[in-house]
N, C-alpha and C positions, 0 to 999 in steps of 0.2 A: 826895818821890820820884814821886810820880802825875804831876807838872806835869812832871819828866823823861825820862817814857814816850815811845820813839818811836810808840806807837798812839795817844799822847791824841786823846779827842775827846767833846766835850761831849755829842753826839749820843745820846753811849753813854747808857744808863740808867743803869747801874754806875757809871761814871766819874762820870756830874752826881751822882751820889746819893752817892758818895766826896767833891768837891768840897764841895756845898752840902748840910751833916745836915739834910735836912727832917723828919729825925726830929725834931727842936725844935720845928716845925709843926706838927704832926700831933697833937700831946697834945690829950688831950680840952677841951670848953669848961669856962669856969672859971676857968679859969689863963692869962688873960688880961697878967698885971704880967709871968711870969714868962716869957712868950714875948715881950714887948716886951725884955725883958733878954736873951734868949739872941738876939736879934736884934740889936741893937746889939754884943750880943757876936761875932757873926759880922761884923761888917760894918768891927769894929776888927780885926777879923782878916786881913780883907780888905786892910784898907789897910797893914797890918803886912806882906801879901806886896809890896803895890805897892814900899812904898821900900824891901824886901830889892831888886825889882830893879832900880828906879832907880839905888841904890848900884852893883849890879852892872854896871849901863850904864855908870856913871861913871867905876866902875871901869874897865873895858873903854876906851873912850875913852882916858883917861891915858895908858894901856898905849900907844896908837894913835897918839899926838899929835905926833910927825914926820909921821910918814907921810901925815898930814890937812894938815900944812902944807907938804908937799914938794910937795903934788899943787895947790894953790892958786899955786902957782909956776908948775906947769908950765902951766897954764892959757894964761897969757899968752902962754907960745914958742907955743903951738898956736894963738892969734890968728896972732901975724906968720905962720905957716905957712899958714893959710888968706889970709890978704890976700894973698900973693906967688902962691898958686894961681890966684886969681879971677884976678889981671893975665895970667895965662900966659893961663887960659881965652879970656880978652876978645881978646887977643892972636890966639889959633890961629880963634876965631869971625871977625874980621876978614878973616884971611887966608883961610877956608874961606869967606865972600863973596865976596870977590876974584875966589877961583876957579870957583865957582856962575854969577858974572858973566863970566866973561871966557871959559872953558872948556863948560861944562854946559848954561846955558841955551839958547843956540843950537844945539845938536845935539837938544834935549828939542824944543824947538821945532817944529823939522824933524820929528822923529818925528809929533808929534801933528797938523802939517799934513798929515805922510805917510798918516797914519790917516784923517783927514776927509777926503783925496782919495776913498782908497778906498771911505770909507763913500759918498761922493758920486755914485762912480762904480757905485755897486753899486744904487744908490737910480734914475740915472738908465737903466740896466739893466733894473731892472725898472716902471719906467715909460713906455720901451723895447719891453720884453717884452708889456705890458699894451697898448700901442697894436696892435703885431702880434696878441694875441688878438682885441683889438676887431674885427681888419679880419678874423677869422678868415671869419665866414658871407658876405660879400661874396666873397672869397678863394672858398669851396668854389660858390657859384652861377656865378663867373666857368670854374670849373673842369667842373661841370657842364652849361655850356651846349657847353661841348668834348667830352662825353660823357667825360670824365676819370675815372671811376668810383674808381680805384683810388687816384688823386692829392689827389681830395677825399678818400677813408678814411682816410689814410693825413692827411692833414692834419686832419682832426677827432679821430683816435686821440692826433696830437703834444699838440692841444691839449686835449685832455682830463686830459692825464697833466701837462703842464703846472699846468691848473687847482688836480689834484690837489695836488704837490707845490711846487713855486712860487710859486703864488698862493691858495694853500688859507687861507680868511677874507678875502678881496680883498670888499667888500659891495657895489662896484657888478657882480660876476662872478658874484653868487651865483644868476643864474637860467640862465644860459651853461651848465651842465653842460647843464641837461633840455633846453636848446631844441637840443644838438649833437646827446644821444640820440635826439629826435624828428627831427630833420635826416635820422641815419643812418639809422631805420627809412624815411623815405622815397626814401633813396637804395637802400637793398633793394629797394623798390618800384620805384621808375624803372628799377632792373637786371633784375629778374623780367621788367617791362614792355617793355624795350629786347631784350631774349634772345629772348621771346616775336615780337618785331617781326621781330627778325634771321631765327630760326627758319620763321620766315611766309614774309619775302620769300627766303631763300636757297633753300626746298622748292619754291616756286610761281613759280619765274621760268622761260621758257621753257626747256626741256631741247633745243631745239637752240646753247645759249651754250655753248662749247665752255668757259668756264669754269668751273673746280670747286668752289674755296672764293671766296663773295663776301664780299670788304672783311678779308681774314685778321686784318691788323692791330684790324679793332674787334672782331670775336670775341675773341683772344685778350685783349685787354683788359676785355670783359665777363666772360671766365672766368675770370682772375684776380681781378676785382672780388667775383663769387660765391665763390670758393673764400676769398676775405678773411674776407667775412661768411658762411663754412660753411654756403653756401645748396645743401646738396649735393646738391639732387634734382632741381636744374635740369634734370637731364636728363630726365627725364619731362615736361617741356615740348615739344623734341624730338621725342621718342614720339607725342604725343597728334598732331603737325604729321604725320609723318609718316604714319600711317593715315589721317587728312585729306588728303594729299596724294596717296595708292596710290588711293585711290576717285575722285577726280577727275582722276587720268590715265587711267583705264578710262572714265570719263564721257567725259572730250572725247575720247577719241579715236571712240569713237562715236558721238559728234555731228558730227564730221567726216568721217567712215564715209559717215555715213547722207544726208547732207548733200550726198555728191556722185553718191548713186546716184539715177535718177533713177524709178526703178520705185516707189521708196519714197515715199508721201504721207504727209508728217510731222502735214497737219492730220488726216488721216482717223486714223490709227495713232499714237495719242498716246504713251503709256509706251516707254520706251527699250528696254526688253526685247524686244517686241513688233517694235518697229523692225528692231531686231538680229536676230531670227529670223525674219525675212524672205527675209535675205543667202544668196545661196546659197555652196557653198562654197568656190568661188575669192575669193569677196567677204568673207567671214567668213573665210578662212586670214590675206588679207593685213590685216585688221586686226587680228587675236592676233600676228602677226609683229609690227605694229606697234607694239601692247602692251609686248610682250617686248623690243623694242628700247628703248622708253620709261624700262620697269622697269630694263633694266639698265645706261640713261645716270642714270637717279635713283638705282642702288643706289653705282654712283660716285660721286656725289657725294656720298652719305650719307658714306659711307666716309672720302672728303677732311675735311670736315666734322667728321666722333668723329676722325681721328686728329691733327687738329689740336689738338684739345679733350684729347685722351690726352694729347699731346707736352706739354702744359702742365701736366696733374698731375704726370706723370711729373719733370718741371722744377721743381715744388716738392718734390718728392718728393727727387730729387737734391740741391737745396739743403738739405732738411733733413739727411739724413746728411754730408753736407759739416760742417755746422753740427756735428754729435753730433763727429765725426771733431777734426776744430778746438778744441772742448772738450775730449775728452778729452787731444788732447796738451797742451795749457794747464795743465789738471789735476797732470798728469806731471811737468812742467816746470817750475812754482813753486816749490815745496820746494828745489830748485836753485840756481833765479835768486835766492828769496829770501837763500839763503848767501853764495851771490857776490855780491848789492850790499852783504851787510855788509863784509866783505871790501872791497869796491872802494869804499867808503867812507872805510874804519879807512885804507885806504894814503892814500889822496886830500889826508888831512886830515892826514898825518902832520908833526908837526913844527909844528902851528898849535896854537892855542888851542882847546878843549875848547867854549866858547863860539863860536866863529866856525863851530864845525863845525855847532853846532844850529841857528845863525843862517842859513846855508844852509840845512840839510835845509829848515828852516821858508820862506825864499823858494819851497823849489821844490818844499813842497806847493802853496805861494800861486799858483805857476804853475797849475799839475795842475789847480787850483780853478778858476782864472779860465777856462783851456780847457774845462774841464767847464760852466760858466757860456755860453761861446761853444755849445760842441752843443748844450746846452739850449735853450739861445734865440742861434739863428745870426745874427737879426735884428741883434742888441747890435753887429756887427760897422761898422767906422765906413762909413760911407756919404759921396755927396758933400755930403750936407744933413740938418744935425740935425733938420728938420721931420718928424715922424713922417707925415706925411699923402704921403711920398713912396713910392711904390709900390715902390720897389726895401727900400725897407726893414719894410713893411709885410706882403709877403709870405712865409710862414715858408719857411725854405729847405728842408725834408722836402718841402714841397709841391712847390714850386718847381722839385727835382731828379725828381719824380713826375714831373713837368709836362715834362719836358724829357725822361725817359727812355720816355714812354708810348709815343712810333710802336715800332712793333715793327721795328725794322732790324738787321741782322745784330748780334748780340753785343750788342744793347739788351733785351733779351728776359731776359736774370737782372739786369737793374736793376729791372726791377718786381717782384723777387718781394723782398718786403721781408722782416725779420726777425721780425715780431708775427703770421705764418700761422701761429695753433697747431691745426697741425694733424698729426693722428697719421700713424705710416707704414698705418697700420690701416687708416684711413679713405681716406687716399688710394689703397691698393692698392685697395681693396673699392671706390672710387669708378671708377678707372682699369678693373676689371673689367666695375661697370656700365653702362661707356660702349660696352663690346666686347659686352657682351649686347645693348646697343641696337642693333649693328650686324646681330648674330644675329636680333633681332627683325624689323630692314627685311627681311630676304632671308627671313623667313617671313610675314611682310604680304605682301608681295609674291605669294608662293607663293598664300597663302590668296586674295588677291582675284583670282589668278587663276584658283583651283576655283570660285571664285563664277561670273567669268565664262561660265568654260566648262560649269557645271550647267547656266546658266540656257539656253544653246543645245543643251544634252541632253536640255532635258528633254519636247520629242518628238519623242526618237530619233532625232536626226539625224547623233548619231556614229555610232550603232548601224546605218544606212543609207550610211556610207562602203564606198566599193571599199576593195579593199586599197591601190593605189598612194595613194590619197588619206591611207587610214589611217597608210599609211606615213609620210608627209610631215609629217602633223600630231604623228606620235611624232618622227619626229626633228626637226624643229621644239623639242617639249617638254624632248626629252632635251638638245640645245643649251641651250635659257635655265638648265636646271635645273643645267646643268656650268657657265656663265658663276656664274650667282649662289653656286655652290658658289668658286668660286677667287676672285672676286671678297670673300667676307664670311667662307670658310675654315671653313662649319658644312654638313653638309646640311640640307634643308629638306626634310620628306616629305611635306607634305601635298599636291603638285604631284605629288611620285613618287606618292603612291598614287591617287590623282585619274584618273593616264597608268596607271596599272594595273588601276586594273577598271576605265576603257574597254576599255584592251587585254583583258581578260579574257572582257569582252562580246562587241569585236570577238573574238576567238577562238572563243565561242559562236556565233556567228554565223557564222564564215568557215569552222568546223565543219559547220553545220545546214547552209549553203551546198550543200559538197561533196559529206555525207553524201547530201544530196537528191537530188544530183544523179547520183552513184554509185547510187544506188538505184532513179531511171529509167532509169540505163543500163542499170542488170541486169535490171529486169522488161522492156525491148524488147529484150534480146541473142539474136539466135538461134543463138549457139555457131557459129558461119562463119568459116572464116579470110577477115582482111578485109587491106585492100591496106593498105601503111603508105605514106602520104607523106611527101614529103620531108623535112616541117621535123621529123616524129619521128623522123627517123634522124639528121638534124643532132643536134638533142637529146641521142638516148644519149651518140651521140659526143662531145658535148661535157661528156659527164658521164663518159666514159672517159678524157676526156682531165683531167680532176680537178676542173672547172669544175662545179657543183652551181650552176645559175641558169637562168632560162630566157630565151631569146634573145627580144631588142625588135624590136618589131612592124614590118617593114619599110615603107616609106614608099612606096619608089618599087618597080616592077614591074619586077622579074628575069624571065628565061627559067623556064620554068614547066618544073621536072623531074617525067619519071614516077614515080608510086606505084611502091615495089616491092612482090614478092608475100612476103618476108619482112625479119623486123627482124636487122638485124646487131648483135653486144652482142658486142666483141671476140672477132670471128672466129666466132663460131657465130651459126646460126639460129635462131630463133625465127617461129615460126607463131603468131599470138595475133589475139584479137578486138578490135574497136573500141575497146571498154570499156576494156580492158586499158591500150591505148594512151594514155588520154585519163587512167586510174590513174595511172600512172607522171606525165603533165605535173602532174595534183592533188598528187602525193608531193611533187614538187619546188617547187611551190607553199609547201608547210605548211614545206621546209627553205629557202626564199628569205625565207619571211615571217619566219623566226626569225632569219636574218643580219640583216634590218632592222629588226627589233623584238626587242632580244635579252634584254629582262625577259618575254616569254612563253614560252622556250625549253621551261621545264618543262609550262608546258598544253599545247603545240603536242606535246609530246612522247607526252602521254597521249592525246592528239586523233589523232593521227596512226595509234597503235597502237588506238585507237577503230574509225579507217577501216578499219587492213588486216586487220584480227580481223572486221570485218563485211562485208570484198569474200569474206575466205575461208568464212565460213559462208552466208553468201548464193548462192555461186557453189557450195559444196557442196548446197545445197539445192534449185537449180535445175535439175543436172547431176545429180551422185550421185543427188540425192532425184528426179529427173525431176519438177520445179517446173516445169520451162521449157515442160510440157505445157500445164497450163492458163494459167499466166501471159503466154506468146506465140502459142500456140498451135501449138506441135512434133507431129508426127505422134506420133516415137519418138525415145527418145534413143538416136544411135549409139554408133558403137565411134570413129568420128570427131569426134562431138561429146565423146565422154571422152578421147581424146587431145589432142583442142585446150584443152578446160579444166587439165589436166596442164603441158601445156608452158604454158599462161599464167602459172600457180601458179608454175613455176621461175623463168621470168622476174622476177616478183615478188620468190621466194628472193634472186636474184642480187643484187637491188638493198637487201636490208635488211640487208648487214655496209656497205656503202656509207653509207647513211642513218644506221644507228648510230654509224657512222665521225664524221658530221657533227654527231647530235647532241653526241655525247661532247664534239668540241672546243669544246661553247659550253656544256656543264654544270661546275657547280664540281664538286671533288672529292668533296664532299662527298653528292651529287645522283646519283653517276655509280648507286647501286643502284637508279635508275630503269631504269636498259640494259634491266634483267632481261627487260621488256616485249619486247622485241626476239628475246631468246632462245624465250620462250614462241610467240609468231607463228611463228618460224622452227620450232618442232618442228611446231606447228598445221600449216604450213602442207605441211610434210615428209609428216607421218603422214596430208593428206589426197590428197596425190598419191601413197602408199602404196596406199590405200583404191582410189584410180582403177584402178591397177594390179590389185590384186585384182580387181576388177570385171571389166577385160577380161579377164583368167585365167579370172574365172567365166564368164562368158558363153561361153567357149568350154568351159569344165569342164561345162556344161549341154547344149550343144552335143554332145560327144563323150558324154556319158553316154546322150542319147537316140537315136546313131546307133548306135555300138558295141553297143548293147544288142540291135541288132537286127541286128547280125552273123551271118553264119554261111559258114561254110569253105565254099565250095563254085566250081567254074568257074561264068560266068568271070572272067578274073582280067584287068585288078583288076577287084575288087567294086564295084559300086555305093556300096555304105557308103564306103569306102575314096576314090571319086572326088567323092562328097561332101563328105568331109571335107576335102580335098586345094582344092575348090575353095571351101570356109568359111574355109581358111588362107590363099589367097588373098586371098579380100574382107577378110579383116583387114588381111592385109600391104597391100595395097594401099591401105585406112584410113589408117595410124598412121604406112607409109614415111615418108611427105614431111612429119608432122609432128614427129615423135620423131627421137631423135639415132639412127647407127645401133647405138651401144651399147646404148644403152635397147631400141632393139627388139629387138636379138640374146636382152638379158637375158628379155624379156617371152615371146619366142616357146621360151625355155631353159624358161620354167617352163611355156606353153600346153604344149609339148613332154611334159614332164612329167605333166601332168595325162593327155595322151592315152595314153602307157604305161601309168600306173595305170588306167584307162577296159580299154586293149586288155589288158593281163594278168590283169585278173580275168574280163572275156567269155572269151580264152580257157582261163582256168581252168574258168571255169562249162561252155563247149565239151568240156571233156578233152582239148582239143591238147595235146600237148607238142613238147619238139625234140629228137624221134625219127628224124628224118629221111624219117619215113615220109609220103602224099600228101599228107595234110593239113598237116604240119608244112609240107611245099613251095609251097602257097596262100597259108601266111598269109606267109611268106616273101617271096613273089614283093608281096601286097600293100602288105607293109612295105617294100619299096623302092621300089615305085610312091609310094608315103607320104614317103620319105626323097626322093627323088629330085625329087619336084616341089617339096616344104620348101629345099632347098638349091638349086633352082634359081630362088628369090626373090633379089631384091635384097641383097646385105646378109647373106645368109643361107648362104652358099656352104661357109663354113669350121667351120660348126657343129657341134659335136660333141653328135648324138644320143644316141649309146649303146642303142642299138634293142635290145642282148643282155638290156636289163633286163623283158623282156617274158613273157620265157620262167623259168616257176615252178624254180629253183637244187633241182639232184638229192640229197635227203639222202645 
């Protein structure tokens, strides 16, 4: 039963140890006969299993013994079945050469010819390719000596990328990269060097060539060469030319100055400066004029020059958004188109074979290649001569179309901006900027070497010794170049403005100290006299009545010579005034002429101005009022006529400073106008000192009547002595101040002398004990005060006046 386990296995311990008793072994030594016998005893036992199963084999078999000879039968039908297969076999293999030969091999054929073409043709492509690289550096020197810049970069860029991908391990090309890299860094050089060249001769060629940009065409093709190789500072080449260029048009033009005056000895007087400050100043105007015209045919041209040089960043600039624009609809657009060609595929093929359909897509990648293979290398394209040494195929076509599209001719100018500018909008804004700063810079070189010029002839004081017509000419002169080179470059430049401003400022000090002085001699020789006015001063007012603030040009030729009159007419009224006065008023209009032609000093002229008439008035009070004019002229005594004439001068004055205000106002900004104030201040000044005059003459006669009246007294005959005194002191007055004063003014004056004499006579007769009792005495003074009234109203002027003589007499509680 063990031997019929499905676990049996000798392996087991158990099972061999159930199989074979080693216990019969295992007995101790000794028993040597009796282990020989349980050993043969096993070994009969052994073979006692074998024929149980032989038997049983045999048995088995018996049992089986058709079935072992059915199958010995069939053996044979399975030969003939095999030999009738083999003839079919042999059979279908014939016929399956037949058709190998007759069908297959010729079309297999053709394929793998088809194939060796192409590899043929792919092989002679790029040996092809290879000769075009060889003739590459011959190619960029031939391009080079055309100053091609761009055509050569652009052809050492193709083949570089070439190198890379194409012929990337070619081992006779393995040293062609570095010598193209070393190529290009000296074609940077030759551009720096050629820019540099351009820059020189475009700045320094005579500025009477009425031409602006020289050679446009090769500019713009060096700037695009630079902007290839992002050599972006080119402009500061430019710059450096151009401060080089501003000093030696200042140089020659005063060597050609100097050169045809003949006062000037260039060997004695060596330094140019020296030369220059020689020139007086007709001679030195027209050559700053001539300067100015220089600078501002050079600052044109700069300008042609940057905006040509702009229009071509700007032009890459354009290209590049073009370019982003282009992409992103591309972008947009695939996802779409890629739907649709499957689609226009799937229909195309409809109803063919599955295989024909691939068999196409696959020709026409084969295409796609082979034209990609042509861009790559355009050279590959057939030629009339397979000899690569033929120059039409030698030459790479990238270059080639460089080479053809380089003149700059209308609408050729976006063929040179090629696709591989990488360059940002960043850089090119901020470059396009700092080529408009460049422009900003010329019109302030400019400026600058014109304060140069003009210090160097300042600096002894020779502006500062200009008349005014001169100073004028030389401001407007300045303020012209300074408004050309503003609209010209579109920035201001101030260092020219402030340059023209403290001269002017100086001149102002100066044309100040001028008048002040001069005013200042007038008034120490003035002896307060009404003086005769000539004619051209009453022309003058008049022409300042009639709105004209200027003062009339110097006549040439000899008119009839009009009498002086004996006073000044100022719309419709008279005026009695002195020398001074006269010669004031031409200075006023002086200081408001020089500010119409120099109108960046409006505000010092203004302070200057109210300078003068604030020190004619205390001057003239000091002379007059303060009886100055004693010692200073030597006056006996100041009259009652020398303070009416200084009175009526004062109003004159008055008259004309809402006039002058009037003028400054329209040339100050708004901002400026609480300078007026000056004006109002003068005007009270000058108010409250012909106030004071007025007092004065009051006094004098208030002094007057206090020492006569005092010595009053009532008695025959009548009139009194006192009384015909006084009567003839009112006289010498009136007779004074008539014909200088209006007759308002004097009515007013003698209302109030009037007044002063009442209070005089009311308290004498107080201190007296008259009253108006009607008694003898009352009848005296009576009689005297009409004698008083009567010769008073029998003055000029003075007819109508209302005394009121009742206030004499002390009011009856």
């Amino acid at each position: 039963q063990i031997f019929m386990k499905p676990d049996f296995a000798l392996e087991d311990s158990l099972t061999f140890n159930a199989v074979l008793p080693w216990s019969h072994f295992s007995t101790a030594g000794g028993k040597g006969n009796r282990d020989a016998a349980s050993s043969k005893l096993l070994q009969e036992k052994l073979s006692h299993y074998l024929d149980i199963v032989e038997v049983n084999i045999a048995h088995q078999i018996s049992l089986r013994s058709e079935a072992f000879f059915h199958a010995m039968t069939s053996q044979h039908e399975l030969q003939d079945y095999l030999r009738k297969t083999s003839q079919a076999v042999k059979l279908l293999r014939e016929k399956i050469s037949k058709i190998d030969k007759v069908m297959c091999e010729g079309s297999l054929r053709v394929l793998r010819l088809s194939l060796t073409r192409n590899n043929c043709i792919k092989a002679y492509n790029k040996l092809k390719l290879m000769a075009t690289v060889h003739q590459t550096q011959p190619t960029v020197q031939l391009l080079l000596s055309t100053s091609e810049y761009v055509g050569a970069l652009d052809l050492i860029a193709t083949t570089q990328e070439v190198l890379q991908q194409e012929l990337q391990g070619v081992h006779s090309f393995r040293h062609l990269g570095s010598q193209l890299c070393e190529l290009e860094k000296l074609i940077d050089k030759m551009m720096i060097a050629e820019f540099s060249t351009y820059a020189r001769n475009d700045l320094n060629r005579p500025l009477e060539d009425d031409c602006q940009i020289l050679e446009e065409e090769r500019l713009v093709s060096l700037v695009f060469g630079l902007l290839k190789q992002r050599k972006l500072n080119f402009y500061e080449i430019y710059g450096d030319e151009m401060i080089n260029t501003a000093k030696n048009i200042i140089k020659q033009c005063v060597v050609n100055t100097v050169s045809q005056i003949e006062e000037i000895d260039t060997e004695v007087v060596v330094k140019l400066a020296d030369q220059m400050r020689m020139m007086n100043f007709p001679q030195w105007f027209d050559l700053l004029k001539n300067i100015f015209s220089k600078f501002t045919i050079f600052l044109k041209r700069v300008k042609a020059t940057l905006n040509t040089i702009r229009s071509v960043v700007f032009l890459v600039l354009d290209k590049n958004q073009k370019t982003r624009d282009l992409e992103d609809t591309l972008q947009k657009n695939s996802a779409k188109e890629s739907v649709v060609d499957s689609e226009v595929a799937y229909l195309t093929h409809e109803g063919m074979f599955i295989s024909d359909a691939f068999g196409d897509a696959e020709l026409a990648a084969g295409a796609a290649d082979s034209a990609s293979q042509r861009n790559a290398s355009p050279s590959s394209e057939p030629c009339s001569s397979d000899s690569v040494s033929e120059p039409e195929c030698t030459t790479d076509s990238s270059s080639s179309k460089e080479h053809a599209s380089s003149s700059v001719a209308p609408g050729g100018v976006d063929m040179m901006i090629s696709d591989d500018m990488k360059l940002t909008d960043l850089e090119l804004v901020r470059l396009a900027n700092n080529i408009q700063e460049l422009l900003y810079n010329a019109s302030d070189i400019c400026h600058d070497r014109s304060v140069k010029f003009l210090m160097a002839r300042a600096k002894d004081g020779f502006l500062e010794k200009l008349n005014s017509s001169e100073f004028v000419t030389l401001s407007r002169l300045m303020e012209g170049f300074i408004l050309d080179t503003e609209q010209i470059c579109g920035r201001k430049s101030m260092s020219l403005r402030g340059a023209l401003q403290s001269q002017a400022n100086r001149f102002v000090n100066r044309f100040h100290e001028e008048r002040k002085t001069k005013l200042s001699l007038l008034l120490d020789n003035e002896r307060w006299k009404q003086a005769e006015v000539p004619a051209e001063f009453q022309d003058l007012v008049d022409s300042v009545s009639d709105g004209r603030i200027s003062l009339p040009e110097k006549k040439t030729t000899a008119t009839e010579e009009r009498k002086p009159a004996e006073f000044l007419i100022v719309e419709g009224q008279k005026y009695a005034t002195v020398g001074t006065v006269l010669l004031l008023i031409r200075i006023i209009l002086e200081y408001c002429q020089c500010v119409d032609n120099i109108p960046s000093i409006t505000t010092d002229m203004l302070t200057r101005l109210s300078d003068l008439l604030k020190y004619f008035n205390s001057r003239s009070c000091q002379l007059v009022l303060g009886a100055g004019a004693l010692q200073v002229v030597g006056l006996k005594t100041i009259t009652t006529k020398n303070l009416a004439l200084s009175s009526r001068c004062l109003q004159l004055i008055v008259h004309y400073i809402p006039i002058i205000r009037a003028h400054f106002e329209a040339r100050l900004q708004p901002k400026q106008f609480s300078m007026l104030r000056h004006f109002d201040h003068i005007t009270k000044d000058y108010h409250d000192h012909i106030a004071e005059i007025s007092a004065k003459l009051v006094a004098i006669m208030d002094s007057l009547f206090d020492k006569l009246l005092s010595k009053y007294e009532v008695k025959a005959p009548v009139p009194s002595a006192c009384f015909r005194n006084i009567c003839k002191q009112m006289a010498k007055m009136h007779e004074a101040i008539y014909d200088l004063l209006p007759e308002e003014q004097t009515q007013m004056l003698f209302l109030r002398i009037n007044a002063s004499y009442k209070l005089h006579l009311k308290r004498q007769l107080a201190h007296l004990n008259v009253v108006n009792d009607g008694g003898p005495l009352n009848g005296l003074v009576t009689s005297d005060v009409a004698f008083y009234t009567g010769n008073l109203q029998a003055l000029k002027g003075l007819n109508n006046l209302d005394l009121n003589m009742a206030e004499i007499w002390e009011q009856k509680r």
